[in-house]
C-alpha positions as CSV (number, residue, x, y, z in Angstrom):
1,X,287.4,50.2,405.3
2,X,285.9,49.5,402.1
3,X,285.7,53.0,399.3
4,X,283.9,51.0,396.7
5,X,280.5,53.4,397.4
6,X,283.1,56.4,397.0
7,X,284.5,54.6,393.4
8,X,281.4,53.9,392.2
9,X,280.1,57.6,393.1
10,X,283.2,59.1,391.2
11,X,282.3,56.6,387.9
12,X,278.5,57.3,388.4
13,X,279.2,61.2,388.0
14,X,281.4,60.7,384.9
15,X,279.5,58.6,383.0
16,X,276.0,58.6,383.4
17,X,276.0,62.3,385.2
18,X,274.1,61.3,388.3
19,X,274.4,64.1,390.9
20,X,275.1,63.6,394.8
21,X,273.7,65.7,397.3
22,X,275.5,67.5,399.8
23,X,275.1,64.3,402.6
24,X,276.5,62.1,399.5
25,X,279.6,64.6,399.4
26,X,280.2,64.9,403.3
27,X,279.6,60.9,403.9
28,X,282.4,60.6,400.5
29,X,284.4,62.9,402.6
30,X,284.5,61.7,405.9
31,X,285.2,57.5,404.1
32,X,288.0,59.0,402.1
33,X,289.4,61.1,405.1
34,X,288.6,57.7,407.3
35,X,290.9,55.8,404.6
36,X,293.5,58.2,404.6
37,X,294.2,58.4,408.6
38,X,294.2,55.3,408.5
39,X,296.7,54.4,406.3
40,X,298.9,57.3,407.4
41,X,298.2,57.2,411.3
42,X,301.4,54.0,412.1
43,X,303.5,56.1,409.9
44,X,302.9,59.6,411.6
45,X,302.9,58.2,415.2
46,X,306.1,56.6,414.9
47,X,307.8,59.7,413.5
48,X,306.2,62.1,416.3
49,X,306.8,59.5,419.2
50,X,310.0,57.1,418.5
51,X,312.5,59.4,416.5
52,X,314.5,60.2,419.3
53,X,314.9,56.6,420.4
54,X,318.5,55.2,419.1
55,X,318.2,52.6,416.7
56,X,318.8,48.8,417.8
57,X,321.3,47.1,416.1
């Protein structure tokens, strides 16, 4: 997934105060929320589903 339109609508507010609208906010929402499941999904899965299986030596 690629957050470069998120980064460079975090720099475009700081410096040269360009405003998003409330679609620009959501759709920066939804990537970064997209981003974040994604990277975190493996990890919570295997916590919820495999921690009572012995480990394998």
């Amino acid at each position: 997934m690629n957050k470069t339109l998120v980064i460079a609508a975090v720099l475009a507010y700081f410096f040269l105060d360009e405003m998003l609208g409330i679609a620009g906010i959501i759709g920066a929402s939804l990537i970064v929320a997209g981003i974040l499941v994604s990277e975190f999904f493996d990890n919570i899965t295997a916590k919820l589903f495999f921690r009572n299986q012995p480990a394998e030596d």
